[in-house]
Biopython code that builds the backbone (N, CA, C, O; Angstrom):
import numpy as np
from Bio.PDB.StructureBuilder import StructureBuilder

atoms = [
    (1, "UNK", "N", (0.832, -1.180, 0.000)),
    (1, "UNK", "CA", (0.000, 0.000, 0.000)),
    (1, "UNK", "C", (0.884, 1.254, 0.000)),
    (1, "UNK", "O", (1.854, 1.286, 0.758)),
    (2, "UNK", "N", (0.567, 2.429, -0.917)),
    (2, "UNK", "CA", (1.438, 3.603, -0.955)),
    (2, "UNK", "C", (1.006, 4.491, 0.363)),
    (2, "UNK", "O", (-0.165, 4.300, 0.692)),
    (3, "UNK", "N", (1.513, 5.141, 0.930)),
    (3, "UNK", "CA", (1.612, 6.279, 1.321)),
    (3, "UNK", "C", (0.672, 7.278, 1.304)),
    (3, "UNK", "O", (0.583, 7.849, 2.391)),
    (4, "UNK", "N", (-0.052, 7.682, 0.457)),
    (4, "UNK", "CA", (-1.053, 8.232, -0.275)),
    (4, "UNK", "C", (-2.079, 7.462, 0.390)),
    (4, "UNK", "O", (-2.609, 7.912, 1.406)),
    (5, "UNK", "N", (-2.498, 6.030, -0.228)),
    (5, "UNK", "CA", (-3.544, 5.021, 0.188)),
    (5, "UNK", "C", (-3.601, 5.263, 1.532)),
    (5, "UNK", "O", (-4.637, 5.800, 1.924)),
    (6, "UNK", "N", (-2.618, 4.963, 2.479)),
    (6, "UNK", "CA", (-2.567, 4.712, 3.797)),
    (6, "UNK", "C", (-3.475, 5.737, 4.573)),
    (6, "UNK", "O", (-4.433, 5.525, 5.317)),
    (7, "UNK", "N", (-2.695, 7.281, 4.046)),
    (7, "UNK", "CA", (-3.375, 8.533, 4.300)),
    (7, "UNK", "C", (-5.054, 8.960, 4.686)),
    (7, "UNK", "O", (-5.692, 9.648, 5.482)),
    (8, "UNK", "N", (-5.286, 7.875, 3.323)),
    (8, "UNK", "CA", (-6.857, 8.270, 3.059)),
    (8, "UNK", "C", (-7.561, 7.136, 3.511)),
    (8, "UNK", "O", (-8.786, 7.256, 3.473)),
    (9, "UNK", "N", (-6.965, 5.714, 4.068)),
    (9, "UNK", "CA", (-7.491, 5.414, 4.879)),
    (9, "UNK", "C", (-7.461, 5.769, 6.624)),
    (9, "UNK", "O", (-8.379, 5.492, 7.396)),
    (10, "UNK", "N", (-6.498, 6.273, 6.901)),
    (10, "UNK", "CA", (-6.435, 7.250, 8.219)),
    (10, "UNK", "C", (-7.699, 8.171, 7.973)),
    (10, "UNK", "O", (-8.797, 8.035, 8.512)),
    (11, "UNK", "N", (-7.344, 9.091, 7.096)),
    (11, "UNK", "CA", (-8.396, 9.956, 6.969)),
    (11, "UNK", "C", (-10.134, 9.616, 7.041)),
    (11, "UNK", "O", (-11.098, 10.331, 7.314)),
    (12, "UNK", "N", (-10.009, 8.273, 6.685)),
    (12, "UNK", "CA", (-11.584, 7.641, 6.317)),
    (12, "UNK", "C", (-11.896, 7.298, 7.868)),
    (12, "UNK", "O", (-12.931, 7.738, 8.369)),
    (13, "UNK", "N", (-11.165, 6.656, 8.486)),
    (13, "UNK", "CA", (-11.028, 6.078, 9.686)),
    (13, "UNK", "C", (-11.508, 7.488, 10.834)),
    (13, "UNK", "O", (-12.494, 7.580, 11.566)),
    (14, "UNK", "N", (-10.399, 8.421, 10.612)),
    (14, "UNK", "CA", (-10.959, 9.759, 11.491)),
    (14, "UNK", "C", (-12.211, 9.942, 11.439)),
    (14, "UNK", "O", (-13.001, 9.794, 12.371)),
    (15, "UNK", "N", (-12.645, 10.552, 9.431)),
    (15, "UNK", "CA", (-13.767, 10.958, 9.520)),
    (15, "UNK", "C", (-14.855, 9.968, 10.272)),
    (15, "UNK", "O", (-15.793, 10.472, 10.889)),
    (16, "UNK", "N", (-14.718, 8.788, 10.207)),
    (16, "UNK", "CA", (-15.794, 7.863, 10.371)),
    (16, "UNK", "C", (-15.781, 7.835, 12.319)),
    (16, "UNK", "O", (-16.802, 7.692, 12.992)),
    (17, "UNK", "N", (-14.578, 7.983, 12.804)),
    (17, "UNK", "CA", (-15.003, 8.069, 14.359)),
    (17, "UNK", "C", (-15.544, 9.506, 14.632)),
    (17, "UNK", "O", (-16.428, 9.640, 15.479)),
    (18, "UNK", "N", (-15.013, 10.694, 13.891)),
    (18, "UNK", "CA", (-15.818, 11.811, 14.085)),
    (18, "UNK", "C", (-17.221, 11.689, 14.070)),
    (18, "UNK", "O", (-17.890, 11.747, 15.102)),
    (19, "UNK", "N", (-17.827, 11.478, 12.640)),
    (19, "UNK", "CA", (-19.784, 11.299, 12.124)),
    (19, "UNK", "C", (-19.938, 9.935, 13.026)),
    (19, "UNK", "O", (-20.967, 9.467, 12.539)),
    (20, "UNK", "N", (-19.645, 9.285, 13.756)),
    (20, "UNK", "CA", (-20.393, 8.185, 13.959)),
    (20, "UNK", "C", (-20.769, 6.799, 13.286)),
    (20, "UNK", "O", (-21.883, 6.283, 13.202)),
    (21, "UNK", "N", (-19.499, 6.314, 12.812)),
    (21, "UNK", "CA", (-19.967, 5.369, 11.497)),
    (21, "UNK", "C", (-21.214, 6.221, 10.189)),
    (21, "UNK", "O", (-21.982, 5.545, 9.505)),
    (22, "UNK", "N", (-21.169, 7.087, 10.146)),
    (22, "UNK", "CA", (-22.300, 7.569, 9.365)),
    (22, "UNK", "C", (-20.985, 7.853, 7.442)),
    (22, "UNK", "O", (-20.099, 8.645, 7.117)),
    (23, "UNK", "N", (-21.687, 6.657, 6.779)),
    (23, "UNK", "CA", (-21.202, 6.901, 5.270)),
    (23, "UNK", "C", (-21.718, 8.105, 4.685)),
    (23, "UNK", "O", (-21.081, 8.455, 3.691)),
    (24, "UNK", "N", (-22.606, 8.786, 4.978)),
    (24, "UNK", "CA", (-22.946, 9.918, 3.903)),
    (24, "UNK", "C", (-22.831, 11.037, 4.819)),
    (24, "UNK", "O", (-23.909, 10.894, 5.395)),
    (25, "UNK", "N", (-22.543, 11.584, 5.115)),
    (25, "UNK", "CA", (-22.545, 13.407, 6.033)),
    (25, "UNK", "C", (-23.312, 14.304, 5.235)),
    (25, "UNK", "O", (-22.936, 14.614, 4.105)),
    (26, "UNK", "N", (-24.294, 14.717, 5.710)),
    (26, "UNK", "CA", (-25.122, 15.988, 5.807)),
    (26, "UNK", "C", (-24.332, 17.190, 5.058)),
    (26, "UNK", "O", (-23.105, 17.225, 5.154)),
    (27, "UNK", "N", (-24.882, 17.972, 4.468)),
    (27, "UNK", "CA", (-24.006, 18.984, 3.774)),
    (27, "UNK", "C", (-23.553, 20.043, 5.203)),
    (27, "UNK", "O", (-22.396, 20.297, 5.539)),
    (28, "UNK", "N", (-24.683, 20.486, 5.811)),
    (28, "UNK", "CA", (-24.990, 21.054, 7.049)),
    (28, "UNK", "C", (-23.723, 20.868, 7.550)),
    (28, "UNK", "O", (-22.887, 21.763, 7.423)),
    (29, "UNK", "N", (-23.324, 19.287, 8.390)),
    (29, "UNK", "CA", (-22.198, 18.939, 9.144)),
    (29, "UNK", "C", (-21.099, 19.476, 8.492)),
    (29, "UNK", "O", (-20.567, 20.446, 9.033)),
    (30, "UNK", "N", (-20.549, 18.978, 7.241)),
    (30, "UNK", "CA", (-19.942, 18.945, 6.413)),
    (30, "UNK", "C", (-19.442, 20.939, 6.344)),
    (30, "UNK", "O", (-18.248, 21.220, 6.236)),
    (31, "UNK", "N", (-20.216, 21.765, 6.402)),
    (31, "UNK", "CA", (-20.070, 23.011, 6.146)),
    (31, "UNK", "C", (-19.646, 23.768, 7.678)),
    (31, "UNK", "O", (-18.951, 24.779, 7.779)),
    (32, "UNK", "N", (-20.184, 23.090, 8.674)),
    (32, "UNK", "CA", (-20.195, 23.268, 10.149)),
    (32, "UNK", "C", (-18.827, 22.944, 10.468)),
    (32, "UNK", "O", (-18.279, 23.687, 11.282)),
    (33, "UNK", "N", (-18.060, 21.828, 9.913)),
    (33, "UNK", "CA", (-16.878, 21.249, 10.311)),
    (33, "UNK", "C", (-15.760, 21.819, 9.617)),
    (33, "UNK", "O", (-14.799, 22.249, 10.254)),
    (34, "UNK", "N", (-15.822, 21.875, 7.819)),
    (34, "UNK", "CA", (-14.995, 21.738, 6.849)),
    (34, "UNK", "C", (-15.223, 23.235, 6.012)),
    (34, "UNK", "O", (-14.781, 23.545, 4.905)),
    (35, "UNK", "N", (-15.960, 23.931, 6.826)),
    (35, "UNK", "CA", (-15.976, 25.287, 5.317)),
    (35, "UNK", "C", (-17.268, 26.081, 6.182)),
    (35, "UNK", "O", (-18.395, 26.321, 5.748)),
    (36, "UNK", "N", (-16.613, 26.453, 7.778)),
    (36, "UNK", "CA", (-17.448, 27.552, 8.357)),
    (36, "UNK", "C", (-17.942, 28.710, 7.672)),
    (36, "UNK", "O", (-19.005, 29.271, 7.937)),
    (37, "UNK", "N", (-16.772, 29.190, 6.392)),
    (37, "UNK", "CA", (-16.861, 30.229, 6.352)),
    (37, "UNK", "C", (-17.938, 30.238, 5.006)),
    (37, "UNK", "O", (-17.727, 31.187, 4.252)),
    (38, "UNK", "N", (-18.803, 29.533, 4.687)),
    (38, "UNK", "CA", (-19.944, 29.102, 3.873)),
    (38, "UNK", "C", (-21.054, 28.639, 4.526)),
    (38, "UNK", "O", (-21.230, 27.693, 5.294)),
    (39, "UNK", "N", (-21.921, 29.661, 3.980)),
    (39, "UNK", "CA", (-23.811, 28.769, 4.441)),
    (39, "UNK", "C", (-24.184, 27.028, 3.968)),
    (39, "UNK", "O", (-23.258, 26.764, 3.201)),
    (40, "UNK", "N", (-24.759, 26.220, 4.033)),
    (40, "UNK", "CA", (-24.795, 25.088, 3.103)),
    (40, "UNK", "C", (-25.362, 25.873, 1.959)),
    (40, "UNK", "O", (-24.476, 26.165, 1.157)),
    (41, "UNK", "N", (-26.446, 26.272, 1.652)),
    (41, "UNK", "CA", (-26.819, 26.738, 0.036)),
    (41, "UNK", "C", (-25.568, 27.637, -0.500)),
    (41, "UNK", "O", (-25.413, 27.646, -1.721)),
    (42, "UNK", "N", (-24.794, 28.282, 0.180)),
    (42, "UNK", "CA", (-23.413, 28.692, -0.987)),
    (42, "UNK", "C", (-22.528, 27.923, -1.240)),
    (42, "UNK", "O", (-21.928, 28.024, -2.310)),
    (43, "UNK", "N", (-22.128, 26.685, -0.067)),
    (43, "UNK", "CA", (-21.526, 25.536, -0.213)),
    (43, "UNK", "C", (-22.119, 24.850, -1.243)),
    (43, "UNK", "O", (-21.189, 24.563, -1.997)),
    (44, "UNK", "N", (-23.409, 24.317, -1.817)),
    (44, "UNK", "CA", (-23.886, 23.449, -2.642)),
    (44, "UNK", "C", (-24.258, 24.458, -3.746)),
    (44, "UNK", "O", (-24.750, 23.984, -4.770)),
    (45, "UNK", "N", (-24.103, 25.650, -3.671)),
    (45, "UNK", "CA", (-24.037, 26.669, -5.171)),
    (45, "UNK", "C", (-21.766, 26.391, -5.503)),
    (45, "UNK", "O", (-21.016, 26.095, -6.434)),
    (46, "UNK", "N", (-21.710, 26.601, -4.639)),
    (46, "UNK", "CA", (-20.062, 26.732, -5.252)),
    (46, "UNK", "C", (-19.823, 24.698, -5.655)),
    (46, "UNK", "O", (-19.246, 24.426, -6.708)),
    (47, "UNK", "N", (-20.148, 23.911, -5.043)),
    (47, "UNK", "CA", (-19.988, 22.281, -5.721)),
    (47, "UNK", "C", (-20.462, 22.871, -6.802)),
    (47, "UNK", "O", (-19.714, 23.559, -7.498)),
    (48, "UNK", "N", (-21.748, 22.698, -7.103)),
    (48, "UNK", "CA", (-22.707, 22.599, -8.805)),
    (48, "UNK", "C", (-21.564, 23.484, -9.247)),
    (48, "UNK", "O", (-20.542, 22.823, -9.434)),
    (49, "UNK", "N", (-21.410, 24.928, -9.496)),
    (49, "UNK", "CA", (-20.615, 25.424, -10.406)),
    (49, "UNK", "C", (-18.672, 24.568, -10.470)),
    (49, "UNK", "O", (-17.711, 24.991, -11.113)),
    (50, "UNK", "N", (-18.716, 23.686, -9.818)),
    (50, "UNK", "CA", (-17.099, 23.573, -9.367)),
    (50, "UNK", "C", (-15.967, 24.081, -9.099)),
    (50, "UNK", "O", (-14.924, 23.893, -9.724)),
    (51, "UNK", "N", (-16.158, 24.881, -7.968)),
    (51, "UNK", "CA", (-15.575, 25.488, -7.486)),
    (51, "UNK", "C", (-15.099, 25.006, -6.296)),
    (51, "UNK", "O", (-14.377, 25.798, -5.690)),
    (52, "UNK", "N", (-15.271, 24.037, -5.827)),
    (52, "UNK", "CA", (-15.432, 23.560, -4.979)),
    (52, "UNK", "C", (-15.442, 21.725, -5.498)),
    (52, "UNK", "O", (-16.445, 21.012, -5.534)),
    (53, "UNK", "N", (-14.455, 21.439, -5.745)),
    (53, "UNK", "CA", (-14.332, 19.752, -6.419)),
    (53, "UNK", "C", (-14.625, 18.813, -5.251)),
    (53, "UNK", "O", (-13.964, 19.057, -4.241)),
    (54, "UNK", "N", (-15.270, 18.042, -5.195)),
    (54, "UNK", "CA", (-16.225, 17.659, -4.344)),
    (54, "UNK", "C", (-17.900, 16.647, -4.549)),
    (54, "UNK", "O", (-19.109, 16.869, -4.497)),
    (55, "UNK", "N", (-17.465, 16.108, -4.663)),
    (55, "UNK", "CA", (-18.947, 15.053, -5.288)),
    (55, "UNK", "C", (-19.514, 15.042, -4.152)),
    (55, "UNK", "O", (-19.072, 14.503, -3.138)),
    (56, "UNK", "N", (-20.742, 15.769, -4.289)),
    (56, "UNK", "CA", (-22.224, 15.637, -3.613)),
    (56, "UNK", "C", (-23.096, 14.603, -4.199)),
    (56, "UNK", "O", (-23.044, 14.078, -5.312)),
    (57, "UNK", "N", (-24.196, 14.357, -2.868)),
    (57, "UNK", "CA", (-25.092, 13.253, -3.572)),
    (57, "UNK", "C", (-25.994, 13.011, -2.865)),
    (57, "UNK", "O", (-25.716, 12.659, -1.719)),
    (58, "UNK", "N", (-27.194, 13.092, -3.207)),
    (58, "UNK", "CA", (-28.546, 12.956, -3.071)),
    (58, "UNK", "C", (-28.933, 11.480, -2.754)),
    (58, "UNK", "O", (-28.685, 10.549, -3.520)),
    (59, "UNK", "N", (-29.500, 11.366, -1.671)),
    (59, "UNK", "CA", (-30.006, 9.965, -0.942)),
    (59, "UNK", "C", (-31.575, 9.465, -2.148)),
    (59, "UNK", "O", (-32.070, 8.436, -2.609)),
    (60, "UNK", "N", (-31.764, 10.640, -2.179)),
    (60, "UNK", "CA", (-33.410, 9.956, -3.384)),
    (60, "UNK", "C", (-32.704, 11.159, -4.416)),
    (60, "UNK", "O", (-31.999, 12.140, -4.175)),
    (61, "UNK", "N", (-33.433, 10.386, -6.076)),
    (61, "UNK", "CA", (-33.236, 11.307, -7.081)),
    (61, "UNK", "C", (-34.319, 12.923, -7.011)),
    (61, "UNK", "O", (-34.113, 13.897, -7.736)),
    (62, "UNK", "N", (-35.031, 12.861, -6.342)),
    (62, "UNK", "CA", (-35.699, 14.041, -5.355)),
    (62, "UNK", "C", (-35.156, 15.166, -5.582)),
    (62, "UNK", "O", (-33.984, 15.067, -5.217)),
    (63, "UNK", "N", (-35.424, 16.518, -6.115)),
    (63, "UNK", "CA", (-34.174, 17.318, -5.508)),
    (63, "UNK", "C", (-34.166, 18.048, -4.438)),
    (63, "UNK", "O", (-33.215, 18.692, -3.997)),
    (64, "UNK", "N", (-35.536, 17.928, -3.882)),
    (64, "UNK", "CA", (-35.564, 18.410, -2.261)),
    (64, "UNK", "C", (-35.216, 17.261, -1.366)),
    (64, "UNK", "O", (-35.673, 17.067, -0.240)),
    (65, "UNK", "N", (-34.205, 16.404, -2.116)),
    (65, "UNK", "CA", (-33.795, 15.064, -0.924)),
    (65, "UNK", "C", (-32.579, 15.656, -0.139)),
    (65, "UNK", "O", (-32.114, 16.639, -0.716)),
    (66, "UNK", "N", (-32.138, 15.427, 0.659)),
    (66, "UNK", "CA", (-31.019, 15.977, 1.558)),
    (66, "UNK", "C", (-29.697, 15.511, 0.805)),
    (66, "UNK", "O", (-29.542, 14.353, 0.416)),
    (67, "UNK", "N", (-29.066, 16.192, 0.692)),
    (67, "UNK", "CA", (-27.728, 16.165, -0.258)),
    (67, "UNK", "C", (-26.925, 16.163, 1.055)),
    (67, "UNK", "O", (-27.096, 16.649, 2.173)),
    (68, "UNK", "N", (-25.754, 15.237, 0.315)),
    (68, "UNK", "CA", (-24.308, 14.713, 1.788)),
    (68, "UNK", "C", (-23.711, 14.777, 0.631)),
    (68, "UNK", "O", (-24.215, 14.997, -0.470)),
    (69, "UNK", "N", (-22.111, 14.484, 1.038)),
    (69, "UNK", "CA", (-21.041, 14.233, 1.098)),
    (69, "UNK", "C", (-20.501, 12.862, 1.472)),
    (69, "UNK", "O", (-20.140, 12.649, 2.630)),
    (70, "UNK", "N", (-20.417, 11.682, 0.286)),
    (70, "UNK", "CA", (-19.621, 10.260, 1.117)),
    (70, "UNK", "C", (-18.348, 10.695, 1.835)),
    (70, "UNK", "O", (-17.585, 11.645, 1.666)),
    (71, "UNK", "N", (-18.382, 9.591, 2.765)),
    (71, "UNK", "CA", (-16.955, 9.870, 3.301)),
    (71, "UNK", "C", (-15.505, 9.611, 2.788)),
    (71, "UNK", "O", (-14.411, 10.111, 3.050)),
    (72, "UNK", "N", (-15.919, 8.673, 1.991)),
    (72, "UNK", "CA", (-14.344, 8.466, 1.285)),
    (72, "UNK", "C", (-13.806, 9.667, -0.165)),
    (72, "UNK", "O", (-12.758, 9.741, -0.807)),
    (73, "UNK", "N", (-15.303, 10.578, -0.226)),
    (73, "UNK", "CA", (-15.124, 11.300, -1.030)),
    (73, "UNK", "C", (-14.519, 12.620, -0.192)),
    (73, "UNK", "O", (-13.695, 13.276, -0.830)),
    (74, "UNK", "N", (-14.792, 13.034, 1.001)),
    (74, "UNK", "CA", (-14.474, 13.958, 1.565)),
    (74, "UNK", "C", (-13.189, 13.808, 2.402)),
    (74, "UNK", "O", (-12.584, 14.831, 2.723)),
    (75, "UNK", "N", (-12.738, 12.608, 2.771)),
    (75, "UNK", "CA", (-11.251, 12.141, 3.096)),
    (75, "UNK", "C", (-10.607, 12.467, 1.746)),
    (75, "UNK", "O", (-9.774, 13.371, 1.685)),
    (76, "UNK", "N", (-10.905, 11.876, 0.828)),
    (76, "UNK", "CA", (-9.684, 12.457, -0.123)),
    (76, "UNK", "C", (-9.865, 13.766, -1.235)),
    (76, "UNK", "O", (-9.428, 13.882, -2.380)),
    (77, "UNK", "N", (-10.570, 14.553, -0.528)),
    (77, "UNK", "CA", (-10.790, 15.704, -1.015)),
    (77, "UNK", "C", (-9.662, 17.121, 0.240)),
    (77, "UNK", "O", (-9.142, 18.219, 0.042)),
    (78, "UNK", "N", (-9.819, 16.056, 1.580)),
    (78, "UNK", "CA", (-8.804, 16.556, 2.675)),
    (78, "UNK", "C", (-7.191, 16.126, 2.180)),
    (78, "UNK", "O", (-6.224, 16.887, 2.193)),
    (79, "UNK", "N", (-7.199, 15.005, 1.841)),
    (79, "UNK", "CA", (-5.690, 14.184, 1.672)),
    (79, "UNK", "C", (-5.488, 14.857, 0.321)),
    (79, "UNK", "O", (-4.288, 14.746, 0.069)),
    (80, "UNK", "N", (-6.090, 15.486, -0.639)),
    (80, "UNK", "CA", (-6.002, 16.111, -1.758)),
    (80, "UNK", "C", (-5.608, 17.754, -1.274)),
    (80, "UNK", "O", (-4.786, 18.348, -1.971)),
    (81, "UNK", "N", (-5.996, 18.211, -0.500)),
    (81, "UNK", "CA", (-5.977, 19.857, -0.116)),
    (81, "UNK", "C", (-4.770, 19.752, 1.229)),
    (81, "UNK", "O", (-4.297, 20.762, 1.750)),
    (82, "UNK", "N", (-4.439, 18.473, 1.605)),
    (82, "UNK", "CA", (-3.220, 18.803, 2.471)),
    (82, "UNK", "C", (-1.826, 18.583, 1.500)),
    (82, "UNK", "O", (-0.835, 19.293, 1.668)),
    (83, "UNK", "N", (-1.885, 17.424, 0.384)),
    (83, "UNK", "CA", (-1.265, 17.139, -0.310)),
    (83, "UNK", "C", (-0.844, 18.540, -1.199)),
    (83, "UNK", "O", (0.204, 18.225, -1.762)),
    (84, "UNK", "N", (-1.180, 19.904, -1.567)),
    (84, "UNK", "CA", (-1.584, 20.717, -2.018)),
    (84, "UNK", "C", (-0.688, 21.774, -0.954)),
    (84, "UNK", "O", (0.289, 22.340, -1.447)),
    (85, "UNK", "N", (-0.915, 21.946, 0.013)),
    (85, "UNK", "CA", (-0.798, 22.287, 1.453)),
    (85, "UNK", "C", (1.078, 22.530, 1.389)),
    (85, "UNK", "O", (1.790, 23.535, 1.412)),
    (86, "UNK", "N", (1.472, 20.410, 1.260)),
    (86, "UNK", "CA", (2.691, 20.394, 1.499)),
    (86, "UNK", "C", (3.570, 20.637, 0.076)),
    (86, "UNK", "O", (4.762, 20.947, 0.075)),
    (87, "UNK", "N", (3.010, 20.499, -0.748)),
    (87, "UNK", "CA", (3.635, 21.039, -1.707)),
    (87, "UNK", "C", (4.291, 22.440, -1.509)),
    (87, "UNK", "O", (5.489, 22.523, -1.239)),
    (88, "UNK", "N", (3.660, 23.318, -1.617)),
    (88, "UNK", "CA", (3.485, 24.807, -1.362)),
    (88, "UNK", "C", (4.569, 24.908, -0.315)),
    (88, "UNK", "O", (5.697, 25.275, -0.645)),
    (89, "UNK", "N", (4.305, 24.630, 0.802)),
    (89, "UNK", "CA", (5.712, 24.695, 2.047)),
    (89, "UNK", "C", (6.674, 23.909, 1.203)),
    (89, "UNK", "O", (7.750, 24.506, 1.239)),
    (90, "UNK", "N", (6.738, 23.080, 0.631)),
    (90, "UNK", "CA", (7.897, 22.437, 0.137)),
    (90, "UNK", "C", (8.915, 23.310, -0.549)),
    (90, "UNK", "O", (10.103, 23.426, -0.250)),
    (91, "UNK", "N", (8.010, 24.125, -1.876)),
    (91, "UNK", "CA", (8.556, 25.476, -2.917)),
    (91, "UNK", "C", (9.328, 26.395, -2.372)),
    (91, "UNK", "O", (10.460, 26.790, -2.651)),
    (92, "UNK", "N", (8.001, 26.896, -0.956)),
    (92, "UNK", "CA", (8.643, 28.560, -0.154)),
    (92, "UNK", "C", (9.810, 27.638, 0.342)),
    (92, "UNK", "O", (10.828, 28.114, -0.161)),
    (93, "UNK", "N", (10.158, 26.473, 1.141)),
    (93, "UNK", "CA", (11.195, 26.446, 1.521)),
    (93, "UNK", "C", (12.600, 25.885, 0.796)),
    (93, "UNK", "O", (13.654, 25.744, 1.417)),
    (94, "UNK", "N", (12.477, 25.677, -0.210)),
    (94, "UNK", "CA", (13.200, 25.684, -1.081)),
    (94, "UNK", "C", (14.331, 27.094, -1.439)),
    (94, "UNK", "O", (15.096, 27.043, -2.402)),
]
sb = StructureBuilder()
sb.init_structure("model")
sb.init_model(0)
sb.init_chain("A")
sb.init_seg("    ")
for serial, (resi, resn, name, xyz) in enumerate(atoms, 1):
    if name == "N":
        sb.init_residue(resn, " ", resi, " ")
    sb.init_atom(name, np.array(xyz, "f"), 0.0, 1.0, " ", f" {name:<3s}", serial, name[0])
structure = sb.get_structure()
């Protein structure tokens, strides 16, 4: 297993003792935890336009169904934005 893999299963593992075994997270939680500085409706206006890379997903094809976030999608959307993170310190300290 790489390095990378390992990461995002740590990461899956966190998120999942954080939510409670819960596979899909609430956009709500998700915005409460990961992106205070967004309402959920500007959070789920900035996904749709992609601005925000991030696969959302609807429990019924409904569109007043409650839209989440899987967890293995939002672990490596973290392991993607820290990966990102260390790059950047890597450059300046160069």
């Amino acid at each position: 297993m790489t390095e990378a893999s390992n990461d995002n299963h740590s990461t899956i593992a966190i998120l999942l003792a954080q939510y409670g075994q819960r596979v899909v997270i609430p956009v709500e939680q998700v915005c409460r935890d990961y992106f205070s500085h967004l309402d959920p409706a500007k959070f789920v206006r900035k996904v749709n336009e992609g601005a925000i890379a991030i696969p959302m997903m609807r429990v019924e094809a409904s569109q007043k169904s409650a839209k989440g976030i899987h967890v293995a999608d939002l672990a490596e959307w973290l392991d993607a934005r820290r990966e990102a993170a260390r790059k950047e310190c890597r450059q300046l300290a160069a």
